[in-house]
C-alpha positions in Angstrom: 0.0 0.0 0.0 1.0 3.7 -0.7 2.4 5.8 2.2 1.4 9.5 2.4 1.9 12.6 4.2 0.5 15.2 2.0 -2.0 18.3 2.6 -5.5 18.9 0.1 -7.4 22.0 -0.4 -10.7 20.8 -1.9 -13.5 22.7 -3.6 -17.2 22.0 -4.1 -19.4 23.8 -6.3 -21.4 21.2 -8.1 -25.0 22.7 -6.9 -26.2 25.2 -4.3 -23.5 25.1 -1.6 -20.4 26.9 -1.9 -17.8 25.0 -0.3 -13.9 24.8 0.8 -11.5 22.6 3.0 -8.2 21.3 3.5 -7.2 18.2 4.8 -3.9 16.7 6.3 -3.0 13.4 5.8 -0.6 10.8 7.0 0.1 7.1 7.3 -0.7 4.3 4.8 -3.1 4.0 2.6 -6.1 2.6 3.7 -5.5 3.4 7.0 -5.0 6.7 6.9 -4.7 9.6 9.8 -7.0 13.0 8.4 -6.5 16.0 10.3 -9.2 18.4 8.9 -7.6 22.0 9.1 -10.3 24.0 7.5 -14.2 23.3 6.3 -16.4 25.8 5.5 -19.6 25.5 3.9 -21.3 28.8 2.4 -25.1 27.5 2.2 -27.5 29.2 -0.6 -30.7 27.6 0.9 -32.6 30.9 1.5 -31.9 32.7 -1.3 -33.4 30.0 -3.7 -36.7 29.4 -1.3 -38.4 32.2 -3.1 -37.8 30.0 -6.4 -39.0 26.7 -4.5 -35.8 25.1 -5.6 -32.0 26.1 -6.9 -32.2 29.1 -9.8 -29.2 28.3 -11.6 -28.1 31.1 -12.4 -28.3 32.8 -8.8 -26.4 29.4 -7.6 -23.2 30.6 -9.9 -23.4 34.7 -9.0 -22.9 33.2 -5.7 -20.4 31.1 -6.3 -18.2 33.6 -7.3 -19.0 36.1 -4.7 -18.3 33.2 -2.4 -14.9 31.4 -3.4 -12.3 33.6 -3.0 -13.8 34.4 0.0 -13.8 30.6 1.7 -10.0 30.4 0.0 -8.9 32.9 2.0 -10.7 32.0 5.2 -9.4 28.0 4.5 -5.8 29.2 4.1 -6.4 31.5 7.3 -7.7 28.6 9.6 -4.9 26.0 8.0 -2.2 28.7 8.8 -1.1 28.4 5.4 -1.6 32.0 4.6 1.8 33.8 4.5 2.4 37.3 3.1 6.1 37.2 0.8 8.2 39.8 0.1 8.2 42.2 -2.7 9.7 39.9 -6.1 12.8 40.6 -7.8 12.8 40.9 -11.3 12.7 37.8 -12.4 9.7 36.6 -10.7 7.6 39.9 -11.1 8.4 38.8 -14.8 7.0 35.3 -13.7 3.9 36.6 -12.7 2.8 38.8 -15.2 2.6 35.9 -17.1 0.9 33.3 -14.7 -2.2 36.7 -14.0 -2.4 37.0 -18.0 -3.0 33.3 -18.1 -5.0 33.1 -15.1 -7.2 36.4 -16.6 -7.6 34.6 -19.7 -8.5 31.3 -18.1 -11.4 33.2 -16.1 -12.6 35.9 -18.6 -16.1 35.1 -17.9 -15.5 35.4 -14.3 -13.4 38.9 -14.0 -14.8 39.4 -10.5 -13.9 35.6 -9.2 -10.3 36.4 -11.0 -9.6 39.8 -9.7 -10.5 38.6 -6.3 -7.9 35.5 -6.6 -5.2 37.2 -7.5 -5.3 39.4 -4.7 -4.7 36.4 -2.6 -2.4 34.5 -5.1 0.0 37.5 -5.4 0.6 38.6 -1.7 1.1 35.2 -0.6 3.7 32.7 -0.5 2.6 29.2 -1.9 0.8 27.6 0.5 2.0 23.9 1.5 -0.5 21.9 -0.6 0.5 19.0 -2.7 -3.0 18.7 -4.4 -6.0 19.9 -5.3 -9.3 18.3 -5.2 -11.7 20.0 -6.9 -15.7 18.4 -8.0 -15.8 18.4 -11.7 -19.0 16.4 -12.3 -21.7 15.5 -11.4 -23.6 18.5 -11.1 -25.3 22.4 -12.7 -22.4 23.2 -15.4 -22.2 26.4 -15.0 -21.7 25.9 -11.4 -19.3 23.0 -11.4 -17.0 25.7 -13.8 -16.8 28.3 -11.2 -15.3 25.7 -8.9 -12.8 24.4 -11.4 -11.4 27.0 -12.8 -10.8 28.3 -9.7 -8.9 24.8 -8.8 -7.0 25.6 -12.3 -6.0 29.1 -11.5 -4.6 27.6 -8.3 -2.6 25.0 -10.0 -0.9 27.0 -12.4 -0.2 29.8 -10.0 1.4 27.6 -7.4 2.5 24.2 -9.6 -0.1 22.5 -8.1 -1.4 19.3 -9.4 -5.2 18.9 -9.7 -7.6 16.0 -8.4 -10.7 16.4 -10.4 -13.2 14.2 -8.1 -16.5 12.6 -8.6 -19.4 14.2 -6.4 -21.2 11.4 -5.9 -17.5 9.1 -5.0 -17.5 11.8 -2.6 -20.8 11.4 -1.4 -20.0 7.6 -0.7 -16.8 8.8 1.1 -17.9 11.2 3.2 -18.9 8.2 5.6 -15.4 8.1 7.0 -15.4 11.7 7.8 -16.8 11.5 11.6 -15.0 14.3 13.5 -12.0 16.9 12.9 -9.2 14.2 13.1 -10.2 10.8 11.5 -9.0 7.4 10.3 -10.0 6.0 6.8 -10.2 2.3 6.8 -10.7 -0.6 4.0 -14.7 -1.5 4.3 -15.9 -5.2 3.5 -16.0 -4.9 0.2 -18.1 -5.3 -1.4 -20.6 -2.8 -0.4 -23.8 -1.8 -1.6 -24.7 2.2 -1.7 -27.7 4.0 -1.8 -27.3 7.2 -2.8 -30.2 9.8 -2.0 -29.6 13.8 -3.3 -31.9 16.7 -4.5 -29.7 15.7 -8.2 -30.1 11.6 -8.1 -31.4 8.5 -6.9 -28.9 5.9 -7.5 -28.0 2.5 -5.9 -24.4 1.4 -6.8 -22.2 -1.5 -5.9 -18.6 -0.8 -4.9 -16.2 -4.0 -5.2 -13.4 -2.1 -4.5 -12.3 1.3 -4.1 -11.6 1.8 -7.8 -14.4 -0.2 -9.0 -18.0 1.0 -9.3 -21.2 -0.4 -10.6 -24.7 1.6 -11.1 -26.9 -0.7 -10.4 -30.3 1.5 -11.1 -31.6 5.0 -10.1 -34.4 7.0 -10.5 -35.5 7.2 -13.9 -36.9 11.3 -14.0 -36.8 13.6 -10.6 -34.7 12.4 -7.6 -35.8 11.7 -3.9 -34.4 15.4 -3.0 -36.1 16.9 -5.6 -39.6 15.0 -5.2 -39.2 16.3 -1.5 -38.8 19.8 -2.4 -41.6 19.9 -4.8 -44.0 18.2 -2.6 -43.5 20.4 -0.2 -44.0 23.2 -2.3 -47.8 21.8 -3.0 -48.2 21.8 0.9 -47.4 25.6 1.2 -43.7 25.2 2.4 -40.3 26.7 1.2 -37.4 25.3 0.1 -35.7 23.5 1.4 -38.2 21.0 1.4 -36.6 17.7 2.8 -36.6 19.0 6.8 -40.1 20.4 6.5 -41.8 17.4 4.7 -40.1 15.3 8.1 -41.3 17.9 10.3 -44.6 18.0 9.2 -45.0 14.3 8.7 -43.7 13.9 12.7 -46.7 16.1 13.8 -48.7 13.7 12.5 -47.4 10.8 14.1 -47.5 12.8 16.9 -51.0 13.3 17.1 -51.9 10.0 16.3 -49.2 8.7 19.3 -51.3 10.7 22.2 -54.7 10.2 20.8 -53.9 6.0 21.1 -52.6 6.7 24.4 -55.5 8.7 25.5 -58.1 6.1 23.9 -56.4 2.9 24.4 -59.8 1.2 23.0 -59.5 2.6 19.4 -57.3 1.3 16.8 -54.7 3.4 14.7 -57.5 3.5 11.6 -60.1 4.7 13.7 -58.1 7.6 14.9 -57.2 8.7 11.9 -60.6 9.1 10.4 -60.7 10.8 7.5 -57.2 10.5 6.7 -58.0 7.0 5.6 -58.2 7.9 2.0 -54.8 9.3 1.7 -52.9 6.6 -0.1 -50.0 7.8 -2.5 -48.7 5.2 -5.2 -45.3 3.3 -4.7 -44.0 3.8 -8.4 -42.3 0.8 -10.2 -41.7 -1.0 -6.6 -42.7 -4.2 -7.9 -40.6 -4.1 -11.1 -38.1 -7.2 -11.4 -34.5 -4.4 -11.6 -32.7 -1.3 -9.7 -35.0 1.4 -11.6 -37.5 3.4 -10.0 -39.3 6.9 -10.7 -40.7 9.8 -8.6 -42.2 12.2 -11.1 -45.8 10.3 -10.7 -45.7 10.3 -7.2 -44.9 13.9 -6.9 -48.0 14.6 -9.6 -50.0 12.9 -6.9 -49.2 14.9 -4.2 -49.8 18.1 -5.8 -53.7 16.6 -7.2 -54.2 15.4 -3.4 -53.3 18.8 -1.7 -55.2 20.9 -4.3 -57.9 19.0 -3.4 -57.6 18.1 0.3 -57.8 20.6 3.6 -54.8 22.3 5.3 -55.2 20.0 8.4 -54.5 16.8 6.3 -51.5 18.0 4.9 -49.6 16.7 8.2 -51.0 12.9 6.9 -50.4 14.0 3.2 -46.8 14.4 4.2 -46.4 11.3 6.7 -47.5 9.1 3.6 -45.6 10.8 1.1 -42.9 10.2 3.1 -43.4 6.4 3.9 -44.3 5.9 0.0 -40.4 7.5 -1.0 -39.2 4.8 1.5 -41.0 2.0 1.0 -40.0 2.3 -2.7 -36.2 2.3 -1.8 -36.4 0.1 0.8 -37.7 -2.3 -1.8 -35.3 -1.8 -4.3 -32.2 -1.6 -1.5 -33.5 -5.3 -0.4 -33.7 -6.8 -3.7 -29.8 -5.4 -4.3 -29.1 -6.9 -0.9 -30.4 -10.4 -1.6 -29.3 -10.8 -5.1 -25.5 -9.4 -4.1 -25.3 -10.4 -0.4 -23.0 -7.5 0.7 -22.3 -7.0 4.2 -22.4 -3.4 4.6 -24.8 -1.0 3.4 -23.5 2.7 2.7 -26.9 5.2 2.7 -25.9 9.1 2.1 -26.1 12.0 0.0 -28.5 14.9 1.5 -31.6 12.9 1.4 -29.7 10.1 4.2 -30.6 13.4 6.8 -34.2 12.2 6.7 -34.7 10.7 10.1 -37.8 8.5 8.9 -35.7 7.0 6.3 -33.0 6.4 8.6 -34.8 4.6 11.2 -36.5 2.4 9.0 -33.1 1.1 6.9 -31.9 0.5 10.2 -34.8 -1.8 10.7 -32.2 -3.6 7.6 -29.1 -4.8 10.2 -31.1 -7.5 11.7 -33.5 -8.3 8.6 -30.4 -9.3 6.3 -27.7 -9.6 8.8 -25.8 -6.3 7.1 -24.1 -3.4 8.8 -25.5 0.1 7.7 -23.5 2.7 7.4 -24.5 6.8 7.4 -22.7 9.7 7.3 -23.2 12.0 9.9 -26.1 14.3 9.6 -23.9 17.7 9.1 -22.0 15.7 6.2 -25.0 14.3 4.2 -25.2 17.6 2.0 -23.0 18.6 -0.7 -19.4 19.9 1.2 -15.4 20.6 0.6 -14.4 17.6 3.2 -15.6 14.9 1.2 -14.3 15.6 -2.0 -10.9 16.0 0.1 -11.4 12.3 1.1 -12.5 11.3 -2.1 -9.8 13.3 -4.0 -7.4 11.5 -1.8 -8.8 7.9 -2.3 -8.5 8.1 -6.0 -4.8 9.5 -5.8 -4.6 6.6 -4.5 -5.8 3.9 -6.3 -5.4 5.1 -10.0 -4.0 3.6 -12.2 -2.5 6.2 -13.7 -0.5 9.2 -12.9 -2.8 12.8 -12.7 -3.3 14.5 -15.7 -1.3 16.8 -15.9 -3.2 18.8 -18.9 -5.8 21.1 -17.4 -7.2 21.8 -20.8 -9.0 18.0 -20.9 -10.0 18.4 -17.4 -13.6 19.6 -18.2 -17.3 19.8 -16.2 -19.5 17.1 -16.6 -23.4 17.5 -15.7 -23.5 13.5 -16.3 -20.4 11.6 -14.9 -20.7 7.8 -14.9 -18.7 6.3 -12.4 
C-alpha cells in the first residue's frame, strides 16, 4: 500500500453550496490519519426558497462572490496564509505571465479572477501538494466556477489537480466522523444507496476503484420529489426538513390520541385520513429502476384537493411511499449481491424516517448500515478531500497533468 503525508485543499461547487477545506493526511493508505484544518460550507438555501428550488443562475453569482472568500478563510484557519516579500525581477516577470494566463482562463468570471489574484500575489505558496476540486456531477455552470478556480490555483502555485466525482465523494464522506479521523478498508463489497436533490442511485462498490450503477431514479430524484412536494403543501425550500417535520406532527398526534383512547385502533383515529394513499411507483418491477415524477404529480392533485389539516398525513405518507420504494429496491440489491455493509448518504440520508427504517435492515439481512453524519449528508469541501485522496490513491494512472482535458461534466458515470 502507498504511504502518504500530504495536505489537500478541496473545492465543491457542483450545486447550491459553496464549499472549501483542507485536509492533512498521513500514514498508509487505507488506513490513513485525516487532520481536517479547515471546512467551511457557504449555504445558498434561503436565497433559492423564493424560487421553490436552486435558480441556476443565482447558484453561480454566488459562487463567485463566495470562493475567493472561503480560500482565503481556509488558508487563514490551515495557517497556510503567509504574506512574501516584494519579487525581484525575475519573478515579477513570472507573474505577469501566470495573471495573463490566469485572466484569460477566467474571462467570464473577471470578479472571481480579480478577487484571486489578490490572494495568489501577496502570498507565498501555500503547502499543498493537491488539489481536489468536483468536476461532475452537477449544474455546469456551477461546477466551472469551482474548477477554474482549482485551475488558476494549479498554475499559480504548480499544483497538481484532483478532479473528483461528487457522488464518490458522497460515498466517502462516511469516513469523515470528527476533525481528526481514520479512513479504513470497508468489507467490500458494499452496496450504496445514494439519496440527493440531483439523483437517486444505488451502486455496488467491489473495491475502491471499481464501481457499478446498479439502477436510479428514472426522471426527478428523492431530493427533488421532497422539495416539490413540499411546495404543494405551502412550504419553502428546502423541502426535505419540512416534509419530516410536518410528517412527525402527525405521528405525533396519532401517538397521544392512542394513548388517551387505548380502546380505538390506529385506523379509527385517523378518520378521515383513511383515504390518503400515494402510489409506490415501479416498486414491484423485477430491476434497480424506479421513478418519482408520478408520485410527486399525486401529491400536488391530493393537496389541491384536500384541507390544510390533512396535509400533516399528506406528508407522513408521502414520506413512507419514497421509503417503501427504496427500501424495496435496497432489499432486492441486498439479496441478489449479499454484501455485508450498506453505505446510505447524500442529503436525502438526513431524513430521520428513512434512517430509522433502513436500520430496521441490520437485523432483517444480517448487514451493517452505514450513514454519514447528519452535518456531512449535503453537498461539502471535506468529502471531496477524502474522495480526492482515495482516487490518488488507487489510480491507475498518474494525474493528468493537462488542465485543458479536465472539463465539467453535468453527467459523470462512475
Amino acid at each position: 500500500m502507498k504511504k502518504s503525508n500530504l495536505t489537500i485543499l478541496s473545492i465543491e461547487t457542483s450545486c447550491d453550496e459553496t464549499s472549501t477545506a483542507v485536509l492533512k493526511i498521513s500514514g498508509e493508505f487505507p488506513n490513513s490519519e485525516c487532520i481536517v484544518r479547515s471546512h467551511i460550507v457557504a449555504s445558498q438555501a434561503a436565497l433559492h426558497a423564493q424560487y421553490g428550488g436552486v435558480y441556476p443562475d443565482l447558484a453561480i453569482t454566488e459562487h463567485r462572490k463566495n470562493l475567493p472568500i472561503l480560500l482565503e478563510k481556509s488558508l487563514k484557519e490551515s495557517n497556510l496564509f503567509e504574506e512574501k516579500k516584494p519579487s525581484n525581477i525575475f519573478k515579477s516577470t513570472r507573474m505577469i505571465i501566470v495573471k495573463w494566463r490566469l485572466k484569460k482562463l477566467m474571462f467570464r468570471e473577471p470578479a472571481v479572477f480579480e478577487n484571486t489574484w489578490k490572494i495568489i500575489s501577496t502570498i507565498k505558496k501555500p503547502k499543498i501538494d493537491h488539489i481536489a476540486v468536483t468536476y461532475g456531477p452537477g449544474i455546469t455552470p456551477a461546477l466551472w466556477t469551482g474548477l477554474n478556480l482549482a485551475k488558476a490555483l494549479s498554475i499559480a502555485w504548480n499544483i497538481p489537480l484532483i478532479p473528483t466525482n461528487h457522488m464518490k465523494g458522497h460515498i466517502w464522506s462516511i469516513f469523515a466522523t470528527g476533525s481528526n479521523f481514520k479512513l479504513y478498508k470497508p468489507e467490500f463489497p458494499l452496496l450504496v444507496l445514494l439519496v440527493s436533490g440531483g439523483h437517486t442511485q444505488i451502486v455496488l462498490v467491489r473495491d475502491f476503484d471499481q464501481y457499478k450503477l446498479l439502477g436510479e431514479s428514472r426522471d426527478d430524484a428523492v431530493g427533488e420529489v421532497f422539495d416539490k412536494a413540499a411546495r404543494a403543501l405551502g412550504m419553502d425550500y428546502p423541502g426535505g426538513p419540512k416534509i419530516e417535520a410536518l410528517a412527525r406532527t402527525f405521528q405525533k398526534s396519532c401517538h397521544s390520541e392512542l394513548v388517551s383512547e387505548s380502546q380505538k385502533t390506529l385506523k379509527q383515529v385517523q378518520g378521515d385520513n383513511q383515504h390518503i394513499k400515494l402510489p409506490r411507483p415501479m416498486i414491484k418491477t423485477d430491476d434497480y429502476e424506479m421513478s418519482f415524477s408520478g408520485l410527486k404529480t399525486a401529491v400536488k392533485i391530493l393537496a389541491a384537493k384536500s384541507n390544510t389539516d390533512q396535509f400533516p398525513a399528506i406528508a407522513d405518507e408521502f414520506q413512507k411511499a419514497v421509503t417503501d420504494v427504496l427500501i424495496k429496491k435496497t432489499s432486492r440489491a441486498i439479496e441478489e449481491f449479499n454484501p455485508s455493509q450498506l453505505i446510505i448518504a447524500g442529503g436525502v440520508s438526513a431524513n430521520k424516517y428513512i434512517r430509522e427504517e433502513f436500520k430496521k435492515l441490520e437485523n432483517n439481512y444480517n448487514i451493517k448500515i452505514i450513514l454519514p453524519p447528519r452535518e456531512l449528508t449535503g453537498d461539502n469541501a471535506l468529502m471531496i478531500a477524502v474522495a480526492g485522496y482515495i482516487k490518488l490513491m488507487t489510480q491507475k494512472k498518474s494525474l493528468n497533468r493537462n488542465l485543458n482535458s479536465i472539463q465539467a461534466q453535468a453527467r459523470l458515470p462512475y
